[in-house]
PDB file of N, H, CA, C and O in Angstrom:
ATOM      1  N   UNK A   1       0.835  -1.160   0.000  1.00  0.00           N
ATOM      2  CA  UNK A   1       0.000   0.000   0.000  1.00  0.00           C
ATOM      3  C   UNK A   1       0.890   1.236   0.000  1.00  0.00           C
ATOM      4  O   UNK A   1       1.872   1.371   0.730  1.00  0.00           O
ATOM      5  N   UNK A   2       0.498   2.036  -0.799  1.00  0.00           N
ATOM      6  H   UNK A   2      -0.299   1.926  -1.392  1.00  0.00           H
ATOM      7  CA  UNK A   2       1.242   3.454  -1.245  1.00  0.00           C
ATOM      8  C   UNK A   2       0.183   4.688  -0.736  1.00  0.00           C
ATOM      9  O   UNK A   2      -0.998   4.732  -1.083  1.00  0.00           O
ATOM     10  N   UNK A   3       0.747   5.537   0.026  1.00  0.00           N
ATOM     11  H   UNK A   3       1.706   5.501   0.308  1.00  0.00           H
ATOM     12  CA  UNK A   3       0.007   6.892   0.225  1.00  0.00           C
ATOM     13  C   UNK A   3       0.820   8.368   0.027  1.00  0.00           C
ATOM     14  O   UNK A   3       1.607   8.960   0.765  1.00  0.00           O
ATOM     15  N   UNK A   4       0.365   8.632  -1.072  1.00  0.00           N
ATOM     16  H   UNK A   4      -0.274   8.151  -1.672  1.00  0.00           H
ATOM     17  CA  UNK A   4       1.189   9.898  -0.911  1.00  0.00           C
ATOM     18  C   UNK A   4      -0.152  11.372  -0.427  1.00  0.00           C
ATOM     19  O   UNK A   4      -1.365  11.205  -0.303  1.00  0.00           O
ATOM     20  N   UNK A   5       0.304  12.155  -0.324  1.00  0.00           N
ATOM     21  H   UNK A   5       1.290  12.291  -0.425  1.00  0.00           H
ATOM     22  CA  UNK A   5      -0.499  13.773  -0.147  1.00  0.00           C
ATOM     23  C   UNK A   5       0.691  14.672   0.080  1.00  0.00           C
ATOM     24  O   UNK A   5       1.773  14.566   0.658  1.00  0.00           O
ATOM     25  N   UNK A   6       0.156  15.453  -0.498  1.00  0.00           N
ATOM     26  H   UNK A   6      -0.723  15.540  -0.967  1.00  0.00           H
ATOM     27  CA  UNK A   6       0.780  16.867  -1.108  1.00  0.00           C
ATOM     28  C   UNK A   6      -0.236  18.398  -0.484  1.00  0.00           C
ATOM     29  O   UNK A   6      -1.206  18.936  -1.016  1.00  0.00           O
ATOM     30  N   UNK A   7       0.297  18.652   0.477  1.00  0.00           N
ATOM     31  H   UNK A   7       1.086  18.215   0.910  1.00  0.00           H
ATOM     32  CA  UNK A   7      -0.783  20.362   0.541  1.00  0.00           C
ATOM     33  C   UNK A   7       1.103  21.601   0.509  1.00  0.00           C
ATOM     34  O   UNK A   7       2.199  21.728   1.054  1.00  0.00           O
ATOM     35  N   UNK A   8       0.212  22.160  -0.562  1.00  0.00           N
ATOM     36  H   UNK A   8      -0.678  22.057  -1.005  1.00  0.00           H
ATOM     37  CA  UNK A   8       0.976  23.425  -0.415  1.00  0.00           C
ATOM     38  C   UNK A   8       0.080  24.643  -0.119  1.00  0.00           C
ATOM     39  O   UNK A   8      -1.019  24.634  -0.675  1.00  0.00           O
ATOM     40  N   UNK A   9       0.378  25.670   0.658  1.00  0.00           N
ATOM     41  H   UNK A   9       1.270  25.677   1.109  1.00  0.00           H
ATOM     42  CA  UNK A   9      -0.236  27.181   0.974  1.00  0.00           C
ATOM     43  C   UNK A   9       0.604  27.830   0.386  1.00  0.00           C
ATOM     44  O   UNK A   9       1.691  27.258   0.305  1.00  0.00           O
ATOM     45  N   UNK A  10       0.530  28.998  -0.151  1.00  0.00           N
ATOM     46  H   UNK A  10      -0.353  29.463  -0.085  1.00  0.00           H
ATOM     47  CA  UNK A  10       1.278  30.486  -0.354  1.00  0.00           C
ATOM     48  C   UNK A  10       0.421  31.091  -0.316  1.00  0.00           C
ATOM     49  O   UNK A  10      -0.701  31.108  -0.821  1.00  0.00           O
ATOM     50  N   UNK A  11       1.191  31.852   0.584  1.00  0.00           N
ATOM     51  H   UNK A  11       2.103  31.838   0.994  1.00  0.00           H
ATOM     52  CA  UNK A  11       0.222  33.509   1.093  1.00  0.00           C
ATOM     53  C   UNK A  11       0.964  34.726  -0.061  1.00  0.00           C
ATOM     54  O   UNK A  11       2.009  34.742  -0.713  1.00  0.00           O
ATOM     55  N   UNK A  12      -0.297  35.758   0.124  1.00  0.00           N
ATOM     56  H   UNK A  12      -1.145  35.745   0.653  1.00  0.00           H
ATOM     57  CA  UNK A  12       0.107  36.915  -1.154  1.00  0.00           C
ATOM     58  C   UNK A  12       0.683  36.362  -2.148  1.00  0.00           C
ATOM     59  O   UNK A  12       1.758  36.820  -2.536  1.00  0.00           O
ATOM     60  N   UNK A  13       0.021  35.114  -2.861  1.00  0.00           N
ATOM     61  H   UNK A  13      -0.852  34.742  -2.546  1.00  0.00           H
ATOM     62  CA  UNK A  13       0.281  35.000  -4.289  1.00  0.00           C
ATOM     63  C   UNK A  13      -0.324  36.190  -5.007  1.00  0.00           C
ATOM     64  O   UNK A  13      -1.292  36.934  -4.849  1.00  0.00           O
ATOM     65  N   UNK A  14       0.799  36.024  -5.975  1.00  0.00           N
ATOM     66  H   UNK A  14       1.586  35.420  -6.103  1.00  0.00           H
ATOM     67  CA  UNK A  14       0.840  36.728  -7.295  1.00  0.00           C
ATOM     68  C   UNK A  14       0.757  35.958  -8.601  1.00  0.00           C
ATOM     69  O   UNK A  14       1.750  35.510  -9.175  1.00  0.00           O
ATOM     70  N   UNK A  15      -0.900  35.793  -9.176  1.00  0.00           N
ATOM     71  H   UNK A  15      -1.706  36.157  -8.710  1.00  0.00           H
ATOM     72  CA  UNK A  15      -0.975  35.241 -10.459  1.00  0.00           C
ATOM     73  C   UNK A  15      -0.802  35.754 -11.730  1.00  0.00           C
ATOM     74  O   UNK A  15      -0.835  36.956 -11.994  1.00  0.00           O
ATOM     75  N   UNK A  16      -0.612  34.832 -12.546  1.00  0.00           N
ATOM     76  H   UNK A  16      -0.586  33.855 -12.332  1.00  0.00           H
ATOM     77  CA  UNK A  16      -0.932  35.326 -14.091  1.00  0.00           C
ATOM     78  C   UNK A  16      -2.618  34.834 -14.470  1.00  0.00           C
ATOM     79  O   UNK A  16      -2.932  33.658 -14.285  1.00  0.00           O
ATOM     80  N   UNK A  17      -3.346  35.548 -14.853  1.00  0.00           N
ATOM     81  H   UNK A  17      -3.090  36.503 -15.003  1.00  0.00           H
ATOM     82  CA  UNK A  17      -4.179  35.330 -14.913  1.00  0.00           C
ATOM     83  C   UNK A  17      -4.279  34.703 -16.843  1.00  0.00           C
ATOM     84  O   UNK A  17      -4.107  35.553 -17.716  1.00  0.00           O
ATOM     85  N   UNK A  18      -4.554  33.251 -17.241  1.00  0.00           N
ATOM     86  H   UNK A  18      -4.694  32.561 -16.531  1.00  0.00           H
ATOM     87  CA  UNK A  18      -4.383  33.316 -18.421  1.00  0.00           C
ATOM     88  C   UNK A  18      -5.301  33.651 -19.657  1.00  0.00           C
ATOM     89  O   UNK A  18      -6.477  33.314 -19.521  1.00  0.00           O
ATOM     90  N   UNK A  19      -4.998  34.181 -20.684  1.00  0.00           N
ATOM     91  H   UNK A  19      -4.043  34.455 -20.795  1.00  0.00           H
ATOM     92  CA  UNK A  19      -5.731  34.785 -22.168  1.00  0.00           C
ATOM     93  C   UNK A  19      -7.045  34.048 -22.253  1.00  0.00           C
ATOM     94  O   UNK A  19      -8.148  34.577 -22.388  1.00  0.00           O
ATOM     95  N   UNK A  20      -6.788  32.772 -22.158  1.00  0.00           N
ATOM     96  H   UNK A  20      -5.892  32.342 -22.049  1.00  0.00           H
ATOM     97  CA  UNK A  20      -8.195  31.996 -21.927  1.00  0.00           C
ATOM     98  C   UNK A  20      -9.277  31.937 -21.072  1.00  0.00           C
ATOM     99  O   UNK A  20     -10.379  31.513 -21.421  1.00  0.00           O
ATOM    100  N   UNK A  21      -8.982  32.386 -19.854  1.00  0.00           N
ATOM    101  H   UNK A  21      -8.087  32.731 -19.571  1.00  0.00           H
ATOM    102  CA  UNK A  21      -9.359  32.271 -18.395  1.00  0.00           C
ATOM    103  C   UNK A  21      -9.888  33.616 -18.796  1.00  0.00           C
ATOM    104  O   UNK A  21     -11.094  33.860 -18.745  1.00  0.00           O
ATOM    105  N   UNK A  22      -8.997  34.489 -19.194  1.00  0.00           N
ATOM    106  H   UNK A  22      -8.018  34.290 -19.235  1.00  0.00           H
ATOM    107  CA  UNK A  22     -10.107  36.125 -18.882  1.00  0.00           C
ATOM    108  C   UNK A  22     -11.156  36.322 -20.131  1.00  0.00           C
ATOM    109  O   UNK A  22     -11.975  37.236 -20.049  1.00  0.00           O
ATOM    110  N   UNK A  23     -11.140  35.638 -21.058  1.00  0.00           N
ATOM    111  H   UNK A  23     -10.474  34.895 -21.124  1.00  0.00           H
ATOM    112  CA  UNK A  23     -12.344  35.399 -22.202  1.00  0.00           C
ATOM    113  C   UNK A  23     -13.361  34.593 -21.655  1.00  0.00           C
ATOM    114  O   UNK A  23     -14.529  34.943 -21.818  1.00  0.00           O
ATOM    115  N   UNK A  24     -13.112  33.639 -21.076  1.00  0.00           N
ATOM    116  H   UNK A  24     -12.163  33.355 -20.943  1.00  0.00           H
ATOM    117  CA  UNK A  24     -14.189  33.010 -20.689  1.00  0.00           C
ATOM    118  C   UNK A  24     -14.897  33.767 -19.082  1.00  0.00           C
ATOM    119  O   UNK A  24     -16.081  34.057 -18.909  1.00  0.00           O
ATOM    120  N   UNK A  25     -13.803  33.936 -18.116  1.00  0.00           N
ATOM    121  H   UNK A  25     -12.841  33.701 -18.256  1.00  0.00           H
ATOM    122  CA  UNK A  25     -14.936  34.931 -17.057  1.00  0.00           C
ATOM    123  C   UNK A  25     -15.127  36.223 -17.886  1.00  0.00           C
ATOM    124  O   UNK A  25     -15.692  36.996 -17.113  1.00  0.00           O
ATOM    125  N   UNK A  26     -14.962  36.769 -18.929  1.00  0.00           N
ATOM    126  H   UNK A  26     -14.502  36.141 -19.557  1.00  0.00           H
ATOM    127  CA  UNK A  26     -15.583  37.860 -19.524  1.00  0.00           C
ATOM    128  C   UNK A  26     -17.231  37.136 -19.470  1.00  0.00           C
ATOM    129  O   UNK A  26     -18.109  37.025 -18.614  1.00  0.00           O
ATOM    130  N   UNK A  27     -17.075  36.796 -20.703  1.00  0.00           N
ATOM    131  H   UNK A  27     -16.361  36.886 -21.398  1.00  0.00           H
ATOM    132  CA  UNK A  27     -18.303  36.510 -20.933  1.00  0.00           C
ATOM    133  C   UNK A  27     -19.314  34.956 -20.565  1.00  0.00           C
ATOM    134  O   UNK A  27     -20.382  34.489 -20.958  1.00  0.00           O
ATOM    135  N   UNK A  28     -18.496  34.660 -19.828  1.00  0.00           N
ATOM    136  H   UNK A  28     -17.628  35.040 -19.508  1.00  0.00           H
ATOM    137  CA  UNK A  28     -19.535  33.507 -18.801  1.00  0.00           C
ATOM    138  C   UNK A  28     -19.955  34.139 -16.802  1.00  0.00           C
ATOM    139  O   UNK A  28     -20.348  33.598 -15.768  1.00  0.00           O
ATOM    140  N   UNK A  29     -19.518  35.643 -17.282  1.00  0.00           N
ATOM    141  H   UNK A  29     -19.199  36.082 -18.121  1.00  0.00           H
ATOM    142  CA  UNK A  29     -20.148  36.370 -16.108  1.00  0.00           C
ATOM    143  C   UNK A  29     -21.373  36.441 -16.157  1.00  0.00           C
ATOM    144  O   UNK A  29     -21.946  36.272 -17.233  1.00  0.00           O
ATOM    145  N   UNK A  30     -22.178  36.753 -14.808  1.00  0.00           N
ATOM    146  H   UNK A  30     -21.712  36.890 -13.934  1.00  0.00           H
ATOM    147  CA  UNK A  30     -23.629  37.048 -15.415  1.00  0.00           C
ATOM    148  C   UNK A  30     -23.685  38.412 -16.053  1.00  0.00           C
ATOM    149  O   UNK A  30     -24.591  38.555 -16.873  1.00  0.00           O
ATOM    150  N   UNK A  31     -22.859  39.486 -15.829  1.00  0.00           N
ATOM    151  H   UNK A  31     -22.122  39.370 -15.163  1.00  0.00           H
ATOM    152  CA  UNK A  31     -23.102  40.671 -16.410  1.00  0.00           C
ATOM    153  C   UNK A  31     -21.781  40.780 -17.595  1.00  0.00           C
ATOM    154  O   UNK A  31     -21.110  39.749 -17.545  1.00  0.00           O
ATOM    155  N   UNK A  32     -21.379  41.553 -18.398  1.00  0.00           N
ATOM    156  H   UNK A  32     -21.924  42.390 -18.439  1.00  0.00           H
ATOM    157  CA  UNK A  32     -20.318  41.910 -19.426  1.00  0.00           C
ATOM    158  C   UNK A  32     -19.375  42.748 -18.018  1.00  0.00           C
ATOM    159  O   UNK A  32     -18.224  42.448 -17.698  1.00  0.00           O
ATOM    160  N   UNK A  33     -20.164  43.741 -17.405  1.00  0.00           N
ATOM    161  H   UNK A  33     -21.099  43.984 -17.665  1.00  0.00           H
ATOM    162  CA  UNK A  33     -19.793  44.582 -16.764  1.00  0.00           C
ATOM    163  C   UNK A  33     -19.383  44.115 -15.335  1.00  0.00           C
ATOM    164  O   UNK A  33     -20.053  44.128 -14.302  1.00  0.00           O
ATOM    165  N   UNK A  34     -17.828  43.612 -15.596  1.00  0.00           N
ATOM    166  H   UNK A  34     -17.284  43.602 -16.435  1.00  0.00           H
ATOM    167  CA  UNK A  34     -16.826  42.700 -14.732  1.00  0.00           C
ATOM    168  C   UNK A  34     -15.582  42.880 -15.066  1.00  0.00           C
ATOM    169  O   UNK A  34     -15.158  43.343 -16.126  1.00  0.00           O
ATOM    170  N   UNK A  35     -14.800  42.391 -13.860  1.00  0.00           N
ATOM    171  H   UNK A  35     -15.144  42.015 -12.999  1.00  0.00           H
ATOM    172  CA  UNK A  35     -13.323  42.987 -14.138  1.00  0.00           C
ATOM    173  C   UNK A  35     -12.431  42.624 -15.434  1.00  0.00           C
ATOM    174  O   UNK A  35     -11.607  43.349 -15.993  1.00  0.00           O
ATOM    175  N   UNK A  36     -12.851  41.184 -15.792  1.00  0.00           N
ATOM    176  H   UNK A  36     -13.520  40.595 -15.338  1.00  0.00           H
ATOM    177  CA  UNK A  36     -12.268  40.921 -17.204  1.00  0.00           C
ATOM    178  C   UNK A  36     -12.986  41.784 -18.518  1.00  0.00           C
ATOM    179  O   UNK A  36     -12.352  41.924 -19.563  1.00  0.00           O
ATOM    180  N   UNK A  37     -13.903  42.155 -18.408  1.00  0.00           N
ATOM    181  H   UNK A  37     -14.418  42.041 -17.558  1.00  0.00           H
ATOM    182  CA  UNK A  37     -13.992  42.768 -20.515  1.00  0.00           C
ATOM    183  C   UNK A  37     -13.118  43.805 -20.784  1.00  0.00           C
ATOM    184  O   UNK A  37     -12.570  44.101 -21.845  1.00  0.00           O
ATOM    185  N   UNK A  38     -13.035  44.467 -19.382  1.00  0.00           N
ATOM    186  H   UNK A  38     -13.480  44.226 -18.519  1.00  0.00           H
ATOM    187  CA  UNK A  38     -12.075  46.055 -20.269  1.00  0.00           C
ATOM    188  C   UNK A  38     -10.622  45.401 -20.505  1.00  0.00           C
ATOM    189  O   UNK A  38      -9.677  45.959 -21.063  1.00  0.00           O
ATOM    190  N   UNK A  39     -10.644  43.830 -19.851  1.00  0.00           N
ATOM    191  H   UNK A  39     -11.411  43.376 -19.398  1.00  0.00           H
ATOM    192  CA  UNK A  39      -8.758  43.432 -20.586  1.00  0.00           C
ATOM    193  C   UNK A  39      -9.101  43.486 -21.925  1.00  0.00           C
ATOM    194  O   UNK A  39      -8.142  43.979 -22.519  1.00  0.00           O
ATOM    195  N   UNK A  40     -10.144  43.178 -22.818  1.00  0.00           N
ATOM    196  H   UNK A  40     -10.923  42.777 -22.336  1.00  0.00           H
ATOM    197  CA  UNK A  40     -10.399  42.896 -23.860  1.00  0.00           C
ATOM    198  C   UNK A  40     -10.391  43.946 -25.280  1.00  0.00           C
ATOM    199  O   UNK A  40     -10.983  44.908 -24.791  1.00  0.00           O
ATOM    200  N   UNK A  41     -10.254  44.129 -25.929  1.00  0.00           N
ATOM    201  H   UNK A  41      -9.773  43.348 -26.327  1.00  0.00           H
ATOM    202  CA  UNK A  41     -10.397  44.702 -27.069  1.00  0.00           C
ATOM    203  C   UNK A  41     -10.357  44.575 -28.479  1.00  0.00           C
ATOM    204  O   UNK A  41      -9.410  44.132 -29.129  1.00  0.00           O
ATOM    205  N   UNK A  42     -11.519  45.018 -28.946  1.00  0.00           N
ATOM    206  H   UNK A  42     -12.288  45.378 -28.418  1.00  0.00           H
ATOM    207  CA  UNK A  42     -12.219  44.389 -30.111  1.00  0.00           C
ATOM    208  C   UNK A  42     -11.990  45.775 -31.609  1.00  0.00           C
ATOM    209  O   UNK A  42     -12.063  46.994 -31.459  1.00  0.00           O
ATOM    210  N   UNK A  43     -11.774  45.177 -32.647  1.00  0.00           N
ATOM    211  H   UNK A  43     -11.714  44.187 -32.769  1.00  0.00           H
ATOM    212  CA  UNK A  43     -11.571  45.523 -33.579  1.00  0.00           C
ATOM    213  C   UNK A  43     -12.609  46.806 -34.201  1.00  0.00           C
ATOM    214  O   UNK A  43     -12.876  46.677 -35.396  1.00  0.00           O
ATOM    215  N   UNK A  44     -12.974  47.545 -33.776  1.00  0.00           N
ATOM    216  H   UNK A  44     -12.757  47.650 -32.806  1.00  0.00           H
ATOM    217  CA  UNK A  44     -14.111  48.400 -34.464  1.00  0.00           C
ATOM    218  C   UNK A  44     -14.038  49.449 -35.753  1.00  0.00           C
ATOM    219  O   UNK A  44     -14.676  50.443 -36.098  1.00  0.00           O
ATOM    220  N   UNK A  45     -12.916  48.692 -36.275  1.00  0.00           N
ATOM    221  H   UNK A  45     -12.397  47.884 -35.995  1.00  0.00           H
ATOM    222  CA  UNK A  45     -13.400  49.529 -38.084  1.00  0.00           C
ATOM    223  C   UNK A  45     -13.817  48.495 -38.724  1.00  0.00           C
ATOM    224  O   UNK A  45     -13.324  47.381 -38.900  1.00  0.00           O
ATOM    225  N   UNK A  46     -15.351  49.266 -39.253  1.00  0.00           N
ATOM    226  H   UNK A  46     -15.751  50.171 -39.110  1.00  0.00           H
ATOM    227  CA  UNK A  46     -16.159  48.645 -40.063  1.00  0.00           C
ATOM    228  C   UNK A  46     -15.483  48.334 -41.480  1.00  0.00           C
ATOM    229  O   UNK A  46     -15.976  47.656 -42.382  1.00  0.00           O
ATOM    230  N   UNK A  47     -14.505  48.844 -41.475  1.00  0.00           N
ATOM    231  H   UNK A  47     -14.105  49.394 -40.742  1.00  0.00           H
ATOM    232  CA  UNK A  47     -13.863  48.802 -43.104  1.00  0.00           C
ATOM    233  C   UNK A  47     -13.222  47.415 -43.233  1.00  0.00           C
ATOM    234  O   UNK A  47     -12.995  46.812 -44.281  1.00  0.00           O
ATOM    235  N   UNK A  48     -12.863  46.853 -41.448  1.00  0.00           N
ATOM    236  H   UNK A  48     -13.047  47.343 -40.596  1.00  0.00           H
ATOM    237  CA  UNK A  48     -12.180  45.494 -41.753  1.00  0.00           C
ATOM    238  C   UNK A  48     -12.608  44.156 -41.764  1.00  0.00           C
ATOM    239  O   UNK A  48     -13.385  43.754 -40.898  1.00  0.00           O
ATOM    240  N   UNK A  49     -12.229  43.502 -42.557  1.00  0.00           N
ATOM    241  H   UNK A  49     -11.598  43.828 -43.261  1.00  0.00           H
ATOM    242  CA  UNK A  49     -12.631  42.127 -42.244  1.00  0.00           C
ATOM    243  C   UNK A  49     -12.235  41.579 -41.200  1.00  0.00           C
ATOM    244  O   UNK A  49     -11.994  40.403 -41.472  1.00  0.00           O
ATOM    245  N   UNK A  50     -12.005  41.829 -39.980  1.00  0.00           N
ATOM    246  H   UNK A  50     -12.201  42.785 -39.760  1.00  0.00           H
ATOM    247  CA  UNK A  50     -11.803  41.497 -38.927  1.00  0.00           C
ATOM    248  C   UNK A  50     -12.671  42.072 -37.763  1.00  0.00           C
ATOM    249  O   UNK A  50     -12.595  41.776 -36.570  1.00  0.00           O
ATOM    250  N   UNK A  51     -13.479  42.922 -38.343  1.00  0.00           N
ATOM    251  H   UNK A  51     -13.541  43.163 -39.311  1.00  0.00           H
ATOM    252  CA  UNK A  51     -14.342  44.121 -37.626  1.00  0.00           C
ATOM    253  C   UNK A  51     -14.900  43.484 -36.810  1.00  0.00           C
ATOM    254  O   UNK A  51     -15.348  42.482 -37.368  1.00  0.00           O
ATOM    255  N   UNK A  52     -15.241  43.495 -35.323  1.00  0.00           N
ATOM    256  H   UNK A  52     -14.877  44.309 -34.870  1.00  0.00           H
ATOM    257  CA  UNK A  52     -15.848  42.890 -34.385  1.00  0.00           C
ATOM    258  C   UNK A  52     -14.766  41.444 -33.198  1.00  0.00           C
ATOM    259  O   UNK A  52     -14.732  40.985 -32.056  1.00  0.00           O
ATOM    260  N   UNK A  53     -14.123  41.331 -34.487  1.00  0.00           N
ATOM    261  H   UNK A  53     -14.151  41.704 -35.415  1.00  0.00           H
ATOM    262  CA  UNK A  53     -12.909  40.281 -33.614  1.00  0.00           C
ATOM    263  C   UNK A  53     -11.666  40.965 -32.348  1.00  0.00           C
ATOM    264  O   UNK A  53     -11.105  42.053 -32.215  1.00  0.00           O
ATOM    265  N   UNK A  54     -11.654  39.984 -31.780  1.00  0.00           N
ATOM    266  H   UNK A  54     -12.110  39.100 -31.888  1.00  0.00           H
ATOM    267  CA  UNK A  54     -10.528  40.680 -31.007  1.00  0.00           C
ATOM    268  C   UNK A  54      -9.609  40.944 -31.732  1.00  0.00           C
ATOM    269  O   UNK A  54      -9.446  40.308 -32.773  1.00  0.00           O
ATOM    270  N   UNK A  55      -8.712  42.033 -31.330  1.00  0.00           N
ATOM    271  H   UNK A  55      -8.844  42.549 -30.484  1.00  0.00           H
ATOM    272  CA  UNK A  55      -7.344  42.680 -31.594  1.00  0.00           C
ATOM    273  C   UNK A  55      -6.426  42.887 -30.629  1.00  0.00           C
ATOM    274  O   UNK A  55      -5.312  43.317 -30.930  1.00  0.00           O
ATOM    275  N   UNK A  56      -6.802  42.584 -29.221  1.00  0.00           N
ATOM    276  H   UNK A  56      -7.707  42.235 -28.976  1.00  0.00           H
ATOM    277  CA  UNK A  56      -5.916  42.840 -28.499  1.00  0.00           C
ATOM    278  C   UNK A  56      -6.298  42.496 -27.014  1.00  0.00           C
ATOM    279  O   UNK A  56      -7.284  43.048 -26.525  1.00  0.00           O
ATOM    280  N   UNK A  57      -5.600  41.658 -26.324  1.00  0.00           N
ATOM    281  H   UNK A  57      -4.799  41.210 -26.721  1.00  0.00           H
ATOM    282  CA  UNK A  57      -6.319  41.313 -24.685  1.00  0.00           C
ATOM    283  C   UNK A  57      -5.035  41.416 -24.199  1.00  0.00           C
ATOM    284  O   UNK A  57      -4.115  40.862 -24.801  1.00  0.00           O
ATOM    285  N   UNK A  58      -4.813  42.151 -23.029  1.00  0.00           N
ATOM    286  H   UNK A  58      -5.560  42.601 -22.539  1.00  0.00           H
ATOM    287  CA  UNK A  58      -4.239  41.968 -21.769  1.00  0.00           C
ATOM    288  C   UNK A  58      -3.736  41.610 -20.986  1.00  0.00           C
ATOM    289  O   UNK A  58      -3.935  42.530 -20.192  1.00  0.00           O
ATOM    290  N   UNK A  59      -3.041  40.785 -20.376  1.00  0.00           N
ATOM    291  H   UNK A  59      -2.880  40.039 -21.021  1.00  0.00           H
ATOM    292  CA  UNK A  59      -2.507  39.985 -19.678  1.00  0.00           C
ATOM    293  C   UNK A  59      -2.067  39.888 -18.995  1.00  0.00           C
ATOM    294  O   UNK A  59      -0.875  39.604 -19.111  1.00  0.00           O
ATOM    295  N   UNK A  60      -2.658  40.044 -17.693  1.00  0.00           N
ATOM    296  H   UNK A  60      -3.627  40.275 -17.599  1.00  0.00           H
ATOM    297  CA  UNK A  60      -2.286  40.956 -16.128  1.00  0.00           C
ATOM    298  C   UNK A  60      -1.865  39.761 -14.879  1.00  0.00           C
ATOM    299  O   UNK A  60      -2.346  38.629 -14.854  1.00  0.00           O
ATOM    300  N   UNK A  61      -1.233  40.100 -14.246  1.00  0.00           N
ATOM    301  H   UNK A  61      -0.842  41.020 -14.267  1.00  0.00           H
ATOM    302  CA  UNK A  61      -0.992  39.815 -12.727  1.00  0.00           C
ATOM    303  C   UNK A  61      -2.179  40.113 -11.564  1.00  0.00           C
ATOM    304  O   UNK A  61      -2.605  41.262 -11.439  1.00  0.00           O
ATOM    305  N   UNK A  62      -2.668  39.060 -10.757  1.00  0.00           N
ATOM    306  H   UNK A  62      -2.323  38.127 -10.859  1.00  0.00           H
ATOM    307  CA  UNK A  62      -3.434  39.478  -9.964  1.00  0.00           C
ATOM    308  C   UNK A  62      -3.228  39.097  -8.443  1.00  0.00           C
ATOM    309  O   UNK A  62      -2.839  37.977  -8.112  1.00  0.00           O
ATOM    310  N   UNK A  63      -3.531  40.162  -7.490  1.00  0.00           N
ATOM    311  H   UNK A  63      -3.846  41.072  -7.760  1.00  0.00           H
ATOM    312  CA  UNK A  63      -2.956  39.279  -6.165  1.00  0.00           C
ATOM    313  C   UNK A  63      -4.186  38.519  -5.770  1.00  0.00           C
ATOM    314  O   UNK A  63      -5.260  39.109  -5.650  1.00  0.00           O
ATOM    315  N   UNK A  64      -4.053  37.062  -5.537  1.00  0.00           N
ATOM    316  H   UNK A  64      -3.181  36.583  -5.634  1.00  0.00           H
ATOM    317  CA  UNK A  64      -5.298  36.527  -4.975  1.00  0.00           C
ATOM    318  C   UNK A  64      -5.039  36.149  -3.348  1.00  0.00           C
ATOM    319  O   UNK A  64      -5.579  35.398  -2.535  1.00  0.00           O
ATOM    320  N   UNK A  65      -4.097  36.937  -3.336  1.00  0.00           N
ATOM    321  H   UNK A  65      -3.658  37.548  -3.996  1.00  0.00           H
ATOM    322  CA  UNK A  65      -4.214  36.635  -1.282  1.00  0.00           C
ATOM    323  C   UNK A  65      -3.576  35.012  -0.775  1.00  0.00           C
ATOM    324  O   UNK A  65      -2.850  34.739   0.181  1.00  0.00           O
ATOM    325  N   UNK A  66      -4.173  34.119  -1.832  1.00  0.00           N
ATOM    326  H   UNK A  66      -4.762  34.341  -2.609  1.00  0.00           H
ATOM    327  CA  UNK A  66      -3.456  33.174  -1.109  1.00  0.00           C
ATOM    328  C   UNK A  66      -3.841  31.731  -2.342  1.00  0.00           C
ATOM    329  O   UNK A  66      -4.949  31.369  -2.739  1.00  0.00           O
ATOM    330  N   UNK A  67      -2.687  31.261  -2.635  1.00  0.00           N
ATOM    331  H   UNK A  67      -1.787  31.555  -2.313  1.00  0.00           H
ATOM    332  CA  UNK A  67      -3.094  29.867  -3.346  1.00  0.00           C
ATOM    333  C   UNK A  67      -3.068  28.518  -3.166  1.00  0.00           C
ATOM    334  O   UNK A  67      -2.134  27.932  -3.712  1.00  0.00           O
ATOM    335  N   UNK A  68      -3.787  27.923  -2.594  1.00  0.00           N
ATOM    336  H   UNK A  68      -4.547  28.398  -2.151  1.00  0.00           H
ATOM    337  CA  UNK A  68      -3.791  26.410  -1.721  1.00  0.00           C
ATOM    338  C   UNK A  68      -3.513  25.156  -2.999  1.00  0.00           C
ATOM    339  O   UNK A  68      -4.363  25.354  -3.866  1.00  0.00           O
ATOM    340  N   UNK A  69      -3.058  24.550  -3.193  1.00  0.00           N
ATOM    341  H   UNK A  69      -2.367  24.389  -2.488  1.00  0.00           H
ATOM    342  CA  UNK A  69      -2.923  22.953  -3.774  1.00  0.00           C
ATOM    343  C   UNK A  69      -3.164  22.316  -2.866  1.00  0.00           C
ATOM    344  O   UNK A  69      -2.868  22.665  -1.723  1.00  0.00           O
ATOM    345  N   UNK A  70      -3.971  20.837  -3.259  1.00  0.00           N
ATOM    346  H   UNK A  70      -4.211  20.554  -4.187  1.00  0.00           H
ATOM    347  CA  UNK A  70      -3.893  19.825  -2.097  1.00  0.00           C
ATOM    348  C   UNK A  70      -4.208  18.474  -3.138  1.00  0.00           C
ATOM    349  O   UNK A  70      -4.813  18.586  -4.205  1.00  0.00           O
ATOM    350  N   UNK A  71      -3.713  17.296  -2.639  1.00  0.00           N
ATOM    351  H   UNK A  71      -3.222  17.205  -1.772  1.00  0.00           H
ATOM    352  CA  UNK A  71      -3.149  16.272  -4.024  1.00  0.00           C
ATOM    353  C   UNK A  71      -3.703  15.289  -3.167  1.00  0.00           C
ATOM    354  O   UNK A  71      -3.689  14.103  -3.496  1.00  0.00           O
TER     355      UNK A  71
END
């Protein structure tokens, strides 16, 4: 019989929050109007074929106070 467990704590972590992660709490918030959309930015000349697509997101550090693992 084998047992392993693993707990790690860190206090005042500092994340990367990733490109994927802030598209999806953008818009799987209940409101738009949340801390991820203004990372976001969307293409608005109508002249382009890209018009409406993203052009540009953000990619910030966030302190979450504290990050637990446990295995």
């Amino acid at each position: 019989m084998s047992l392993d467990y693993i707990e790690i704590d860190i206090e005042d972590a500092i994340l990367e929050v990733s490109a994927q992660n802030i598209v999806n709490r953008c818009y799987d918030s209940a409101s738009l109007d949340n801390e991820f959309c203004p990372l976001i930015s969307r293409n608005d000349n109508a002249a382009s074929a890209q018009s409406g697509g993203l052009d540009f997101l953000r990619q910030v550090q966030l302190n979450f106070g504290a990050a637990v693992y446990e295995g």
